[in-house]
N, C-alpha and C positions, 0 to 999 in steps of 0.2 A: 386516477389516484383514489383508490378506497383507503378505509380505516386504518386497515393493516399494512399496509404501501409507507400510510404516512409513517408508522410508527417505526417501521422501518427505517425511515428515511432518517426518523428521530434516534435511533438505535445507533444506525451508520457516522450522522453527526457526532454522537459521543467519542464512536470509536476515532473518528480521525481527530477530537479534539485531544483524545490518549496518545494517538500516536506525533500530531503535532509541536503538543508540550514534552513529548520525547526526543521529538527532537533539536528544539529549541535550547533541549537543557542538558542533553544525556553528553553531547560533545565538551560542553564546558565541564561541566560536572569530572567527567573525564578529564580530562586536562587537569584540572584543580588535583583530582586524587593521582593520576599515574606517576607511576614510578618514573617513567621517557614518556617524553611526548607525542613519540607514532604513536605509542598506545591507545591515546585519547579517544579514538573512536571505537575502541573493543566494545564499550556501554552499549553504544549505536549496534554493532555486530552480534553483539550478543540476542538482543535482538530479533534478529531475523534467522541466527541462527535456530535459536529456542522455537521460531514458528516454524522452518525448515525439520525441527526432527519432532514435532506434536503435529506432522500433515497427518501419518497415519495414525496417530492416535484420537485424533479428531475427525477422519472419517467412519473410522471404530464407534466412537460414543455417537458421533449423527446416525448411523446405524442402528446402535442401541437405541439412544434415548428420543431422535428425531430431533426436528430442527430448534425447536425450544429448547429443550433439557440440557442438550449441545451446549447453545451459545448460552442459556446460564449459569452453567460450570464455567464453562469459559470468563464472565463476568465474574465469577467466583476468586477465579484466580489473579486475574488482573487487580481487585482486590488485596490479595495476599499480595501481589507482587509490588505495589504500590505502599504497601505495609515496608517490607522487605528494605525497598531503595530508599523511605524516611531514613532508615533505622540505618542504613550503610555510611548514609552523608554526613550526620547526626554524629557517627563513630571512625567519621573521616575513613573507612575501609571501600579500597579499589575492586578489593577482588568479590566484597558482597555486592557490593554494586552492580558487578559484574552477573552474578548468578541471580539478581533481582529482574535485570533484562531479559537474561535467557528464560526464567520460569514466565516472564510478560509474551513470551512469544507464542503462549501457547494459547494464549486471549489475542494475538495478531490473527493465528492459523485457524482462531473460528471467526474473528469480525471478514477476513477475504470473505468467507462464503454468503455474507449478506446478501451478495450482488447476484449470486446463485440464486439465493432462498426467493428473491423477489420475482422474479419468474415463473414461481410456484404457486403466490400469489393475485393473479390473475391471469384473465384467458390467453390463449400462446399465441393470437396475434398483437397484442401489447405487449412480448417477453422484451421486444427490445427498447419500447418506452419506460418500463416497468424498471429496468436494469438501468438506464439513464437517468430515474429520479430519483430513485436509491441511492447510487451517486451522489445526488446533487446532495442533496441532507450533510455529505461532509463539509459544504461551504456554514455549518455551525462549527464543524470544527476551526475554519477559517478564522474564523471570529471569536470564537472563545480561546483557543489552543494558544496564540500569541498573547493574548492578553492575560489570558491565568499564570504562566510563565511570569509575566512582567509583577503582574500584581499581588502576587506569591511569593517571591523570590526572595522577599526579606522577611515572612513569619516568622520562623526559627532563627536561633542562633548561627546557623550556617547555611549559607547561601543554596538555595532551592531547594532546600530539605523540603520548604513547605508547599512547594509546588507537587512536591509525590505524596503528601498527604491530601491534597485537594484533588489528586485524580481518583485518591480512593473512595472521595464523596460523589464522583464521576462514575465512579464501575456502580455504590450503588443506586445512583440514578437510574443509570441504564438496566439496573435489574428491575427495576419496576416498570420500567418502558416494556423490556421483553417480556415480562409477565401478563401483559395485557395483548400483544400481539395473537391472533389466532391461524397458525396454520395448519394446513391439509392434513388430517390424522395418521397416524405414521400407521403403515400397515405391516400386523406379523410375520413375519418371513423363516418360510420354513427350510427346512434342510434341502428339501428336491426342487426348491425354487430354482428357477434362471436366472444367474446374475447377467448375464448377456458374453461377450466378446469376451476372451481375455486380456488385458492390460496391453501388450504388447503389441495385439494385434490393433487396439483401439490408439494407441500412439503414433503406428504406420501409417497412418494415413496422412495425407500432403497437408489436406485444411487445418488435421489436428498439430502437426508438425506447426506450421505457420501460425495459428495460433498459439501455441507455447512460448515458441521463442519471439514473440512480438511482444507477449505481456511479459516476459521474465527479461529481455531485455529491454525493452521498453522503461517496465520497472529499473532496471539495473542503474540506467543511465540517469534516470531522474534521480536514484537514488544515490550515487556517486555524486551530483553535483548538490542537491542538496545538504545530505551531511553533511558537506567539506565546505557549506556557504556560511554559517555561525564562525569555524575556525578561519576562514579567510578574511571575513569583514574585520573580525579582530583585530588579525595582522596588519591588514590597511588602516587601523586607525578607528575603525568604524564604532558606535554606541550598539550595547545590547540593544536598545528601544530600537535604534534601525537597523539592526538583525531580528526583530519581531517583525518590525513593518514590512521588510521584503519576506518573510515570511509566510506571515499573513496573505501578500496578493498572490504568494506561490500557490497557496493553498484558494486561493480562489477563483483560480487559475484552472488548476486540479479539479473544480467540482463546482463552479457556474454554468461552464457550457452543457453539465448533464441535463438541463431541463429542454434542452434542444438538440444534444448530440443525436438521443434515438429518432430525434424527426429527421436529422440528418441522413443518419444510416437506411431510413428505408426509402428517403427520393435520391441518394445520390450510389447508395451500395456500401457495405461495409470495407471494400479492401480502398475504395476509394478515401473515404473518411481515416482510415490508417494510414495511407500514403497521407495525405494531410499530417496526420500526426507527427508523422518524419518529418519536413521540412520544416514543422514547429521547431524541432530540435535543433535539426540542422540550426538554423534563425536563432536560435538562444545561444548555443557556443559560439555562433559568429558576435553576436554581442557581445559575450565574456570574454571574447581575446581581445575585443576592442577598446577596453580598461577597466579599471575598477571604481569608478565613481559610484556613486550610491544609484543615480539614475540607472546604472549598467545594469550591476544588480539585480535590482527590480523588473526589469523588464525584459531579463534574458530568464530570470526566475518564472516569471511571470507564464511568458510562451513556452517554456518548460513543463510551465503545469496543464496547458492547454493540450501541449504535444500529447501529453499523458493523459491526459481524459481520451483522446480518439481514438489513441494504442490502445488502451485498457478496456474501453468501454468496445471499440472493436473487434479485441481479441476475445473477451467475454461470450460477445454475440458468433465470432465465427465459429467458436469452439461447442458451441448447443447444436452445432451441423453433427458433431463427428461422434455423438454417445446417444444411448438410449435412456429412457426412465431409470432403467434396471441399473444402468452403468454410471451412473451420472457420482455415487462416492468418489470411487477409484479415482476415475476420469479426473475429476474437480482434483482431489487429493493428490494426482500426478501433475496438474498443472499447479497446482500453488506451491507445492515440492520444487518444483523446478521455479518458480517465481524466486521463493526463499533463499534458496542455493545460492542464484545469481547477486541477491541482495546482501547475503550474507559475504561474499566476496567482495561486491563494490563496499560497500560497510567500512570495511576493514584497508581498501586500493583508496576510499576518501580520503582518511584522516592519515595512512603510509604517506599519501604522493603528494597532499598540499603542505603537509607540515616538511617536506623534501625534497619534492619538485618544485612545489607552487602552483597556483592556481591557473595559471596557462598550459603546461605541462598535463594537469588534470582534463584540462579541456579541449586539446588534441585529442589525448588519449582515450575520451568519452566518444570520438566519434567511428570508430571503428566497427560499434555494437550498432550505431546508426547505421553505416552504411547494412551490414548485415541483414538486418530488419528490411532494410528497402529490398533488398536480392530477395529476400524469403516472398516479401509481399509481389513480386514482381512477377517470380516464376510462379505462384499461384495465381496469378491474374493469367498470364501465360495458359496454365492448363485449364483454368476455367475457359479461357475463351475456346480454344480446341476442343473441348469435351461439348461446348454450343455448335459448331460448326460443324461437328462430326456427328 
C-alpha cells in the first residue's frame, strides 16, 4: 500500500458512499414521486443506465485526459447530478429525478475503473492485491452511505432532498482526494500507434468471455436483490433505520473481504475464489426464501455482498489475462458496458417483480444468472486444465 494506493482507496470509499446513499434513497424517493408503483425503481435504472451509455464516452476522455482528468470530470458531474436530484425532490418532479440519475451515471462509468487504475499503480506482481485494497476503501462507503441517508433525510422540507445535497459535498471531497493522487503520466499517442487487437477479436476469447459475464452478472444479481431490499423491508413492516442497518452490513460484506481476497486469489487461484463467490449467492437466496425476519435480511444481504467481492474482484483479475497495455480502454470500456446493461435491466426486473411478484418470486428468479456464472466458470476451469495437460 503506497500513497497513491491509499488515496485511491480514499477516492473509491466516496464513490460507494455515492452509490450506497443512492441506493438507500433513490427506491423510496421513487415510490414517493411515481406516478404507479413499478415505476419506483426507474431512479435506481436510470442509474446504471446513464453509466451503460457514458462507457464509451469515458474511455474517449481516459484517452484524452488520462486517468486523473477522467475521474475529475467525472467528479464534476456527480456534483451537477447531486445538484440536479435536490432540486427534483425539492419540486416533487419524477421525471427530473429521473434524468438526475442517468447524468449520475456518468460519475458511476468513471468511479468502475478505480479498480483498473489501481493496478497501474504499482508493480504487476501486486496487481492483484492492489485491486483487492482499492476495493476494500468502499467499506467507508459502508459506513458513511447508511448513515448520511439516515442523518440527512430530514434537512429539507422534503424528505431526502438533503441527502442529494450532502453527496454533493461528497463529490467535492473526493475532488480534492483525486487531486492529490499521482499517476503514471499519460503518454501522446499518435495516429500510426498500435492500439492492439480489435475489440472483437479481444472479446473471443473464453477467459475474456468468462470474465465479462461473471462480473455483469455477478453484478446483476447482487444488484437485483439489493434494490428490491429498501422496497421489501417496507412491505414487511420493516423501519428505514433497519433498511440502513442491513444495508450497511451488505455493503461490508461488498468490501471487507478486499484486504484478503487478493491473498486469496494468489494461494488458491482465481476461478477458485469465483466458484466461492457463487455458492455465496447460492447461500443468500436460500436465506431469503427462508423468511423475511430482519435476522434473514441481514445475512442473506450480508453473503450477497461477500459473493460479490470474489465475483468482481475475480473477474477483474481474470480479465488483465485477455488485453494488452495498448488495449486495456476498449477492453475495460466493453466490460463495464456489459456490466451496466445487465444492471440497468435487473434495476428496473427489482422494483417490476417485488412490488408484483414479491420477494420470493424475485429470488428464484435471481438464481438462473447464478447458475450460469457457475457453467461459464466451470467450462473455463475445464479448458484450463486441458490446455495444462496438453
Amino acid at each position: 500500500m503506497n500513497k497513491n494506493l491509499l488515496l485511491l482507496s480514499i477516492a473509491q470509499g466516496l464513490f460507494l458512499t455515492n452509490n450506497v446513499t443512492f441506493i438507500a434513497i433513490n427506491g423510496l424517493v421513487g415510490l414517493s414521486l411515481a406516478p404507479v408503483s413499478w415505476m419506483a425503481t426507474l431512479p435506481v435504472m436510470g442509474y446504471v443506465v446513464g453509466g451503460a451509455l457514458s462507457t464509451g464516452l469515458v474511455a474517449k476522455s481516459q484517452q484524452r485526459f488520462g486517468r486523473k482528468g477522467s475521474f475529475l470530470l467525472g467528479l464534476l458531474v456527480a456534483l451537477i447530478s447531486a445538484g440536479i436530484g435536490a432540486w427534483a425532490v425539492l419540486h416533487s418532479s419524477f421525471l427530473l429525478l429521473v434524468v438526475a440519475t442517468v447524468v449520475a451515471g456518468y460519475y458511476s462509468a468513471n468511479g468502475q475503473l478505480y479498480r483498473f487504475a489501481a493496478a497501474e499503480l504499482c508493480a504487476p506482481d501486486y496487481r492483484e492485491k492492489a485491486v483487492s485494497l482499492v476495493m476494500a476503501g468502499g467499506l467507508m462507503g459502508a459506513i458513511i452511505g447508511p448513515n448520511l441517508a439516515m442523518h440527512t433525510k430530514n434537512w429539507l422540507e422534503f424528505p431526502f432532498a438533503g441527502a442529494y445535497v450532502a453527496l454533493a459535498g461528497i463529490a467535492l471531497l473526493s475532488m480534492g482526494v483525486m487531486s492529490s493522487i499521482e499517476f503514471p503520466p499519460v503518454v501522446a499517442k499518435k495516429a500510426s500507434d498500435h492500439t492492439g487487437r480489435p475489440l472483437g477479436e479481444i472479446m473471443r476469447q473464453p477467459v475474456f468471455l468468462v470474465a465479462t459475464i461473471s462480473a455483469a452478472l455477478g453484478y446483476g444479481v447482487m444488484n437485483l436483490l439489493m434494490a428490491a431490499t429498501p422496497l421489501a423491508m417496507q412491505v414487511c413492516g420493516l423501519s428505514f433505520e433497519e433498511t440502513a442497518w442491513v444495508l450497511q452490513w451488505h455493503v461490508i460484506g461488498m468490501f471487507a473481504p478486499g484486504f484478503v481476497t487478493g491473498h486469496l486469489i494468489k494461494r488458491f487461484g482465481v476461478l477458485t475464489i469465483m466458484g466461492v463467490g457463487v455458492l455465496l449467492n447460492v447461500a443468500c437466496i436460500s436465506i431469503a426464501l427462508s423468511g423475511v425476519d430482519i435476522h434473514q435480511f441481514l445475512l442473506a444481504l450480508f453473503l450477497l455482498g461477500v459473493g460479490w467481492n470474489f465475483l468482481f474482484t475475480g473477474s477483474t483479475t481474470l480479465a488483465m489475462q485477455a488485453y494488452t497495455s495498448q488495449e486495456k480502454d476498449k477492453a475495460q470500456a466493453a466490460i463495464n458496458f456489459c456490466v451496466f446493461t445487465t444492471m440497468a435491466f435487473t434495476s428496473f426486473a427489482s422494483g417490476a417483480l417485488v412490488t408484483t411478484q414479491g420477494w420470493t418470486w424475485l429470488n428464484w428468479g435471481s438464481l438462473l444468472p447464478v447458475l450460469i456464472t457457475a457453467g461459464g466458470l466451470l467450462l473455463l476451469k475445464l479448458r484450463f486444465n486441458k490446455v495444462q495437460q496438453g
